[in-house]
C-alpha positions as CSV (number, residue, x, y, z in Angstrom):
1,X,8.1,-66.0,-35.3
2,X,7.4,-65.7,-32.0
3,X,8.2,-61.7,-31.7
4,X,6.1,-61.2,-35.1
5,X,3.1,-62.7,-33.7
6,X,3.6,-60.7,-30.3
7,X,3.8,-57.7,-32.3
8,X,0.8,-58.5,-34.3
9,X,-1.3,-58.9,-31.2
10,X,-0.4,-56.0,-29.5
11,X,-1.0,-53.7,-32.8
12,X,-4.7,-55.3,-32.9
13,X,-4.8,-54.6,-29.1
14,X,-3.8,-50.8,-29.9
15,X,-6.3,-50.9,-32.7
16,X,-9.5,-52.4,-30.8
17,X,-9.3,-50.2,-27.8
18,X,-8.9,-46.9,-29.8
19,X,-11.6,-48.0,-32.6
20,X,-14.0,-49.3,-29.4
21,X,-13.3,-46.0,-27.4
22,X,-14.2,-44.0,-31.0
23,X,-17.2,-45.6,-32.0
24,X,-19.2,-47.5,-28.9
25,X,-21.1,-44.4,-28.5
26,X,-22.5,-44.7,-31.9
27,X,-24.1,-47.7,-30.4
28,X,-25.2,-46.3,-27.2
29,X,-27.0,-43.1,-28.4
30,X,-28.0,-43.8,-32.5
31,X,-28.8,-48.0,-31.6
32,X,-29.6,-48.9,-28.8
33,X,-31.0,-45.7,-27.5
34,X,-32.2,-45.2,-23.8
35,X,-31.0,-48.8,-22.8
36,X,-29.7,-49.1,-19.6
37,X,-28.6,-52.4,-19.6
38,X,-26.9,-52.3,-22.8
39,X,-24.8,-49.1,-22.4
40,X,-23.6,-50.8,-19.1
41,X,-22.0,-53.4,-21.0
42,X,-20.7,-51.3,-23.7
43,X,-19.5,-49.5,-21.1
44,X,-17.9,-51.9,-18.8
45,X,-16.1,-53.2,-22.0
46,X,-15.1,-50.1,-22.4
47,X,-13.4,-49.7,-18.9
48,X,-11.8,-53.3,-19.0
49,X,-10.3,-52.5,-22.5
50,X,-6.8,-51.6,-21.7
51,X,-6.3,-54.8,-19.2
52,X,-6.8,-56.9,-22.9
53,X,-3.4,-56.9,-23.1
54,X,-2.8,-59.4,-20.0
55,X,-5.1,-61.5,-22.3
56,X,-3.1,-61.1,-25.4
57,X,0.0,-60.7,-24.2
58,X,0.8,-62.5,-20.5
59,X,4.5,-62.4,-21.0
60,X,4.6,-58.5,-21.9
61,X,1.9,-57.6,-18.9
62,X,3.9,-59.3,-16.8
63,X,7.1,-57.4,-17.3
64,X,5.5,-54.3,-15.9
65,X,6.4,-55.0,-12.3
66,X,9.7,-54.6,-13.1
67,X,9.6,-51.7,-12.0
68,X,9.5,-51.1,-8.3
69,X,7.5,-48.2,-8.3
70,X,4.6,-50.1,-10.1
71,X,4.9,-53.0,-7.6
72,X,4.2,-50.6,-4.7
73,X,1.8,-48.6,-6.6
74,X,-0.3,-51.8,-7.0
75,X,0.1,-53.0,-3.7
76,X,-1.3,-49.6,-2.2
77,X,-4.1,-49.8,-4.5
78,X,-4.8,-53.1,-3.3
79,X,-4.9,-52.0,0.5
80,X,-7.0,-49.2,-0.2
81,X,-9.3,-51.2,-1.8
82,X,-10.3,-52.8,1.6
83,X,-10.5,-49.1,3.4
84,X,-12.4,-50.2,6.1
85,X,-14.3,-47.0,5.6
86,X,-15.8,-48.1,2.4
87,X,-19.1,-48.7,1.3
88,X,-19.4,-51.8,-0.4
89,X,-16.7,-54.5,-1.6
90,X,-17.7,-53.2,-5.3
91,X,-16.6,-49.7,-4.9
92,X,-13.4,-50.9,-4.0
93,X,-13.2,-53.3,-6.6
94,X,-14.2,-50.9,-9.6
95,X,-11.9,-48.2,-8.1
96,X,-9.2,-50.5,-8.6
97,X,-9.5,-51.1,-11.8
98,X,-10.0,-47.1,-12.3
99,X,-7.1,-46.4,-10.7
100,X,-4.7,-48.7,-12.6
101,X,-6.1,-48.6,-15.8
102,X,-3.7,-46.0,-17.4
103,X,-0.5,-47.0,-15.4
104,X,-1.1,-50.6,-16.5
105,X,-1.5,-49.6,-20.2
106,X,1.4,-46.7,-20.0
107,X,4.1,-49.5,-18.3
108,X,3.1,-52.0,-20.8
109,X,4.2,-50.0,-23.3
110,X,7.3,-48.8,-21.6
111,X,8.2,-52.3,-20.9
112,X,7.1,-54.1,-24.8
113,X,8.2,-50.8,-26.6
114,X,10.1,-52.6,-28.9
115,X,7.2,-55.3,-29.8
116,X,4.7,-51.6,-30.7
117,X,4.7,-50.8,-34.3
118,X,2.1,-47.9,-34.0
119,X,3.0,-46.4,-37.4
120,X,1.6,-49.6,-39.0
121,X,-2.1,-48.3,-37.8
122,X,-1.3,-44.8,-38.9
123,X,-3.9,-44.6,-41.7
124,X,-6.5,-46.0,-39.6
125,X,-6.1,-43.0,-37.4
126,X,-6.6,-40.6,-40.5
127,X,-9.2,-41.8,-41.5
128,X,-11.1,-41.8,-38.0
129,X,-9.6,-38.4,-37.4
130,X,-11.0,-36.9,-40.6
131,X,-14.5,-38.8,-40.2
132,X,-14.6,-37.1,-36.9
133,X,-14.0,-33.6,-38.1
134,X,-16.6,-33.9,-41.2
135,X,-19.2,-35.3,-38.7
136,X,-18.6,-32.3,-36.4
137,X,-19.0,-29.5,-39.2
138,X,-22.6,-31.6,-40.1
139,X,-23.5,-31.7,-36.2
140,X,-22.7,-28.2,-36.0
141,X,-25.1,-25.7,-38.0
142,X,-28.1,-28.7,-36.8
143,X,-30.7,-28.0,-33.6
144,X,-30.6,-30.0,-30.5
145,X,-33.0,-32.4,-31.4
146,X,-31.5,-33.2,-34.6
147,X,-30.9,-37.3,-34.3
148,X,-27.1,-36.5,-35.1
149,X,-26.7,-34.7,-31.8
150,X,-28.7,-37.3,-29.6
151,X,-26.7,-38.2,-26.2
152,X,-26.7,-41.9,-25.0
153,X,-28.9,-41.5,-22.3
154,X,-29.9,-38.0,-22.0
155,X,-32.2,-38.7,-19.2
156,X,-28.5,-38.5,-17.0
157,X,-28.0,-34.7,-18.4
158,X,-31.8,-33.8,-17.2
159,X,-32.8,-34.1,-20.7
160,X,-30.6,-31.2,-22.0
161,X,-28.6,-31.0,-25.3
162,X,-25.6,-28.4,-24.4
163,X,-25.1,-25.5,-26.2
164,X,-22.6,-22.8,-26.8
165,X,-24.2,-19.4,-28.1
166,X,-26.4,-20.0,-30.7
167,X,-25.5,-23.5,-31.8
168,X,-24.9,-27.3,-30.6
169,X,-21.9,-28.6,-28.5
170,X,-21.0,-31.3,-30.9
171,X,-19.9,-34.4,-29.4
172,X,-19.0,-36.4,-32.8
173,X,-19.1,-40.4,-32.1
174,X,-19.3,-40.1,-28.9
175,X,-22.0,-40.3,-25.7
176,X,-21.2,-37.1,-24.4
177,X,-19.3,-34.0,-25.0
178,X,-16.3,-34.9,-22.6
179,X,-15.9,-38.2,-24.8
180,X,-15.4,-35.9,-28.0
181,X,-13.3,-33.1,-25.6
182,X,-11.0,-36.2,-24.8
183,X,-10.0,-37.3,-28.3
184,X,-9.1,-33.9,-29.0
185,X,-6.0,-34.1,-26.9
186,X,-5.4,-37.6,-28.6
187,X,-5.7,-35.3,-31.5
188,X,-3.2,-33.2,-30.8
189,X,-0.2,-35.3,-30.0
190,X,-1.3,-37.1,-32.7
191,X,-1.2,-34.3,-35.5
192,X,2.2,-33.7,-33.7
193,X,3.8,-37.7,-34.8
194,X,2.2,-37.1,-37.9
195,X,4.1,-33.9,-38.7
196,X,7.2,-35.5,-37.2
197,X,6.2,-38.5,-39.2
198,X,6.5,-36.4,-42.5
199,X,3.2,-37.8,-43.6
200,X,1.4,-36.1,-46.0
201,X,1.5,-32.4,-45.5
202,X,-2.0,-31.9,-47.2
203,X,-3.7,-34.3,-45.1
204,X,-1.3,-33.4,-41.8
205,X,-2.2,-29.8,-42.2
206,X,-6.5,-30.3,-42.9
207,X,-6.4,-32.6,-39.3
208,X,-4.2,-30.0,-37.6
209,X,-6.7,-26.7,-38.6
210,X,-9.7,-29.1,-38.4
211,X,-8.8,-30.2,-34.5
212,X,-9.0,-26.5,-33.8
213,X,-12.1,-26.0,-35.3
214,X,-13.7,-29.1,-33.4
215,X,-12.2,-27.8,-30.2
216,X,-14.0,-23.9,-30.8
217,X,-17.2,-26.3,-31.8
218,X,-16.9,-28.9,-29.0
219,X,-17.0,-25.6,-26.7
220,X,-14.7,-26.9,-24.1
221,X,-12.2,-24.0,-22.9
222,X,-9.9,-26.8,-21.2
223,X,-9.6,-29.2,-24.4
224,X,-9.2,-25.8,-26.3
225,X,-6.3,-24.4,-24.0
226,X,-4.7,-28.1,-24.2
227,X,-4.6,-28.2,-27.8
228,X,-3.3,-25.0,-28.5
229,X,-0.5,-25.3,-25.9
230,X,0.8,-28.5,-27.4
231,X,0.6,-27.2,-31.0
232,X,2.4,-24.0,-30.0
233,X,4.6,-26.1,-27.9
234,X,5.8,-27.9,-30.9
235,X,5.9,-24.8,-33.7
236,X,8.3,-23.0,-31.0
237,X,10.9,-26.2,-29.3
238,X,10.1,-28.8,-31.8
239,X,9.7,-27.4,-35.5
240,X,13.5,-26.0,-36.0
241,X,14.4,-29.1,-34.6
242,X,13.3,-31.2,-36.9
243,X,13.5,-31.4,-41.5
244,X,9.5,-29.5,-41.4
245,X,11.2,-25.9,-42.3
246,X,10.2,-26.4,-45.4
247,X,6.8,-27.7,-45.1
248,X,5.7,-25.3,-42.9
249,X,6.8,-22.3,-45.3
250,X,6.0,-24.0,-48.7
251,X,2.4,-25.3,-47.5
252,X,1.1,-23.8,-44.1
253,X,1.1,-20.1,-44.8
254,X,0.2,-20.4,-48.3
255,X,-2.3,-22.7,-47.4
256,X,-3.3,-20.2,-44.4
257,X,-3.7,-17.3,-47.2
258,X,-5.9,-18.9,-49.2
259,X,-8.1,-20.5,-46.8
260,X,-9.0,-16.5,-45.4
261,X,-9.5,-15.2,-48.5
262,X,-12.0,-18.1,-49.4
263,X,-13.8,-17.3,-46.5
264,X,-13.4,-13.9,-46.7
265,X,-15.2,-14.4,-50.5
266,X,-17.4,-16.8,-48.9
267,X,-17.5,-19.7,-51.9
268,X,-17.1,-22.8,-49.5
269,X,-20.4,-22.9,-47.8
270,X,-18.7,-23.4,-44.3
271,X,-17.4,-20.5,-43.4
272,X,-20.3,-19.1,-41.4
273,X,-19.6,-22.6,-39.2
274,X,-16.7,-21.6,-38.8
275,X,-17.1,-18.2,-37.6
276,X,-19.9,-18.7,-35.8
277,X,-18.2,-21.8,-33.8
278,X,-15.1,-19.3,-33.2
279,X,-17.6,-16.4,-32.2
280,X,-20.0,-18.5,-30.0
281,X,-16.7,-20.4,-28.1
282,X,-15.0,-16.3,-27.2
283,X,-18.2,-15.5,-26.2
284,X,-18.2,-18.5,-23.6
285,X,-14.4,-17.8,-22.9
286,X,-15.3,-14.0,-22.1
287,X,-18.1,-14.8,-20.2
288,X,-15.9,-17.2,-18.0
289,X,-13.6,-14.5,-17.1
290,X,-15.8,-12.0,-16.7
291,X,-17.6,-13.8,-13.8
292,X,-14.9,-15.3,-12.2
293,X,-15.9,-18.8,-13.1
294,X,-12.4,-19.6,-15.2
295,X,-10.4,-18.5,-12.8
296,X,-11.5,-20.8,-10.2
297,X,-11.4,-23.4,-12.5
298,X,-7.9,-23.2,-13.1
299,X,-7.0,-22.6,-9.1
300,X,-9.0,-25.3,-7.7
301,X,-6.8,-27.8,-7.4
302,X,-4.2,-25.8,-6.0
303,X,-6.8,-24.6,-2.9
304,X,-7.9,-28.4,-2.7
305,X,-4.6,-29.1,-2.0
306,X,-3.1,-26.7,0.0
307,X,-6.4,-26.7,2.0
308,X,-8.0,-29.7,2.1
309,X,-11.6,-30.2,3.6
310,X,-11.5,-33.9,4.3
311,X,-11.7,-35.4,7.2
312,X,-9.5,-38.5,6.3
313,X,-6.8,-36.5,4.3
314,X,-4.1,-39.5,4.8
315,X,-5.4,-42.4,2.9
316,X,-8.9,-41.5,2.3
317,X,-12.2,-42.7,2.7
318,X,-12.2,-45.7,0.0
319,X,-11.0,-46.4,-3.9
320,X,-14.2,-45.4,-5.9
321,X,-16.0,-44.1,-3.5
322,X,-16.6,-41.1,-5.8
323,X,-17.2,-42.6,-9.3
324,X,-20.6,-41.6,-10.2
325,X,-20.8,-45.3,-11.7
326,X,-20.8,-47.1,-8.6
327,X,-22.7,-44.5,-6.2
328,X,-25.4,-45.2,-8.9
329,X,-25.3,-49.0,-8.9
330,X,-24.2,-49.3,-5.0
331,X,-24.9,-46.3,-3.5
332,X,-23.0,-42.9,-2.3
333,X,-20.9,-43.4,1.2
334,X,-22.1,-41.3,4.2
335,X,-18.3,-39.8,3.7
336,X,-18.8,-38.3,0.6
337,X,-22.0,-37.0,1.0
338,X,-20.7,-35.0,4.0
339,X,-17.7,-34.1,1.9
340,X,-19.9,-32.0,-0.9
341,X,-19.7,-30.9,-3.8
342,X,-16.6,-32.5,-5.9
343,X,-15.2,-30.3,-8.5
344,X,-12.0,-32.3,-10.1
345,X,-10.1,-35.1,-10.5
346,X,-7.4,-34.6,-7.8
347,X,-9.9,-33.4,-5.8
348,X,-11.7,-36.9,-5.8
349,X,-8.1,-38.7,-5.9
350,X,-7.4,-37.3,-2.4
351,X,-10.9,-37.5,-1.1
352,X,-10.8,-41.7,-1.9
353,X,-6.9,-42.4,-1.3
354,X,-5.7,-39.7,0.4
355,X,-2.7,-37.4,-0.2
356,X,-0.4,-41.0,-0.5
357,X,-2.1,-41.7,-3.2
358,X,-1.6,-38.6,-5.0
359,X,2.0,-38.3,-4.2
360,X,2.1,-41.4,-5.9
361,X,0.6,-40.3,-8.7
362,X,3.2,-37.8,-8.4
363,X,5.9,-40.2,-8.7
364,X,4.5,-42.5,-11.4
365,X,3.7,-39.2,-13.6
366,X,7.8,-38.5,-12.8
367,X,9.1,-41.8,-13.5
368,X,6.8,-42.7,-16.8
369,X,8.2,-39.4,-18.2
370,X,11.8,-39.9,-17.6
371,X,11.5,-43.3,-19.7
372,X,9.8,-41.8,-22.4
373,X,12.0,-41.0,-25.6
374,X,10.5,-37.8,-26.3
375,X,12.8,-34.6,-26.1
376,X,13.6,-32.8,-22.5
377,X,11.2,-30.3,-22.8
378,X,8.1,-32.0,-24.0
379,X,8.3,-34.1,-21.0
380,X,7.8,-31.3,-19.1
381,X,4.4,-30.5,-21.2
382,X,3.8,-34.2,-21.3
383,X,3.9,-34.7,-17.3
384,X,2.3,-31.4,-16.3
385,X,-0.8,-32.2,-18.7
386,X,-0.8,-35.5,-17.8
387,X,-1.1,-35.3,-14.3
388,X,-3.7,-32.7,-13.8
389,X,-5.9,-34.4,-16.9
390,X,-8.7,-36.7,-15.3
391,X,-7.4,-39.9,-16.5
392,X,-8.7,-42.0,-13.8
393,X,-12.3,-41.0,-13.9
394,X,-13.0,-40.1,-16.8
395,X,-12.3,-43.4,-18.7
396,X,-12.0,-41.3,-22.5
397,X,-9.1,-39.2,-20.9
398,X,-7.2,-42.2,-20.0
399,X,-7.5,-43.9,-22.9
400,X,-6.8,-41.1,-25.8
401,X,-3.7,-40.1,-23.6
402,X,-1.9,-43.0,-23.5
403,X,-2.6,-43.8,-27.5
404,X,-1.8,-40.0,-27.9
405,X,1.7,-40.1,-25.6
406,X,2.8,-43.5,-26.6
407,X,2.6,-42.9,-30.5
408,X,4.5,-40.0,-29.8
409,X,7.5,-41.3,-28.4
410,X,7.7,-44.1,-30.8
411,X,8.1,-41.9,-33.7
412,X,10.9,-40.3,-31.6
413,X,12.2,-43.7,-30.6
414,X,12.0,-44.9,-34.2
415,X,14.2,-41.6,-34.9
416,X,16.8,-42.7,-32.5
417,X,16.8,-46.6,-33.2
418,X,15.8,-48.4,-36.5
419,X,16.6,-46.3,-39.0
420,X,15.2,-49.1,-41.3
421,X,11.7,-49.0,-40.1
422,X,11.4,-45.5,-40.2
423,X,12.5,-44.9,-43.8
424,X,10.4,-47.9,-45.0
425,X,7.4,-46.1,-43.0
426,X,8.3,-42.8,-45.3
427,X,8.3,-44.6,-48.6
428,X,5.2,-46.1,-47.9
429,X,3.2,-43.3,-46.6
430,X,5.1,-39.9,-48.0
């Protein structure tokens, strides 16, 4: 009884932070609009979510210092917390809680995998997914000031709706466009479990084309480039490997032929969105290339970090010292002012703990791979993505990766363990 109720809890936990982290910005930008106060709240909820499983679930949280590597993790955090170069006790406070958020979550899992039953929340996921996609194509072929693409506080983006080419950058549910670029790489590993998952192909194929879509309408090269590595990652390792021969040659290129000659015929009514999302995204791409701007975008992290600018390059000037959050509320330190301008993630996680904390990143990224039960190879893809995705600033990144990785590997642990639970899963949802 015991075990059945943990489980239940933990499934509801799974289910409130990735149904809060989908649809709070419908409140902050279509309810309470312009609030301050409000989208604080929604927000701070919003950054506490993944620590409601010490609420739920004591026993389970508390098994994640089991490892050693967490236990020293924390511990550092801790100490740089109190960098006596820090601004205020609140940076260092809210940087903490930045910093362990996804670790906390990831180990919890690692440590309870066996009380997750993620494939019990599966259709709850298809239908946000789809609901996302559909609200995208009617964002889409709309102008800025349409109420559909409103941003929460749009005062913060100098009053400016982003575009790409001649249309909107959608940002579906969300506040921003990075909230709607993150769920697309939960997107991804999701379609991913559900192909592995043998749900229905129809549906399974309409989220995998649709992601693409949203990505080339979303205009973000990064999320683009991450969900078209992962989906080529698993047509070329994954898909021999696995009983989806079939499906893939009885559905997806049929399927594939008839969609082009639709819109080559033009009868659904979106196939100018379409093109025009894939046109105005390669003309952003081009344009990116062509002025150098990509390419040192992809290379900066590697100059940060073989030539770092800091003065304080060993542990750093302070935990949060960076987070736009706090320098807004507390104030900006003198030592990140005289840094400059911040361009990435890693870039910050040096700047605030130093080059030990990113070596421990290092090791954590290393460690929570090696336990997963996905194959070899993906943990490769996994663990590069992982560590250079912001998933310590950028609260949405966090989040979406460690639904997106940890439902994942529990279809492949489900694959290697209860037989039972799988098939019943199959008869239920195939």
């Amino acid at each position: 009884m015991a075990k059945s109720l943990r489980t239940y809890k933990t499934s509801a936990v799974y289910i409130f932070i990735f149904l809060y982290t989908v649809l709070n910005g419908v409140l902050r930008k279509w309810v309470f609009v312009n609030n301050t106060p409000v989208g604080n709240v929604l927000f701070l909820i919003q950054l506490l979510s993944p620590y409601l499983f010490i609420v739920l679930d004591t026993e389970g949280s508390k098994k994640i210092f089991n490892s050693r590597w967490i236990s020293a993790f924390f511990i550092l955090l801790i100490i740089e917390s109190f960098n006596p170069l820090q601004l205020t006790f609140f940076h260092g406070i809210i940087g903490f809680l930045l910093h362990f958020s996804f670790w906390f979550a990831a180990f919890y899992y690692i440590e309870n995998r066996d009380k997750v039953q993620l494939y019990q929340i599966i259709d709850i996921l298809v239908i946000v997914g789809i609901g996302e996609i559909v609200l995208a194509f009617i964002q889409y072929p709309l102008p800025k000031g349409n109420f559909l693409n409103r941003y929460a506080e749009e005062k913060n983006v100098g009053n400016i709706i982003s575009e790409v080419g001649t249309a909107v950058r959608v940002t579906g549910t969300f506040s921003y466009i990075s909230g709607f670029s993150s769920y697309l790489l939960f997107h991804a590993y999701y379609v991913w479990a559900l192909i592995k998952l043998q749900y229905r192909p129809y549906v399974t194929l309409s989220l995998m084309i649709g992601g693409l879509i949203a990505c080339f309408m979303n205009g973000s090269r990064g999320a683009t480039y991450v969900y078209e590595i992962i989906m080529l990652f698993f047509l070329i390792f994954e898909a021999r490997r696995s009983n989806i021969g079939s499906f893939i040659v009885r559905l997806i290129v049929p399927l594939v032929i008839a969609i082009l000659v639709i819109l080559a015929r033009g009868q659904l009514g979106i196939e100018s969105n379409i093109s025009t999302a894939y046109d105005n995204y390669s003309q952003r791409q081009e344009s990116g290339i062509q002025s150098g701007e990509q390419s040192a975008r992809v290379f900066h992290d590697w100059y940060v970090i073989t030539d770092f600018k800091g003065k304080y390059p060993l542990f750093g000037v302070g935990l949060g010292s960076t987070y736009q959050g706090n320098n807004l509320l507390f104030g900006t330190s003198d030592y990140v002012t005289e840094y400059g301008f911040i361009e990435s993630e890693l870039e910050r996680y040096i700047l605030e703990g130093g080059f030990v904390l990113l070596i421990f990143r290092l090791i954590l990224t290393i460690y929570f791979c090696k336990r997963l039960y996905i194959p070899f190879l993906a943990k490769f893809l996994v663990g590069g993505l992982l560590f250079m995705t912001p998933i310590v600033f950028n609260i949405y990144n966090s989040i979406f990766s460690f639904i997106g990785i940890t439902l994942l590997d529990q279809v492949y642990y489900l694959n290697r363990s209860n037989t039972s639970i799988n098939l019943s899963y199959r008869r239920l949802f195939a």
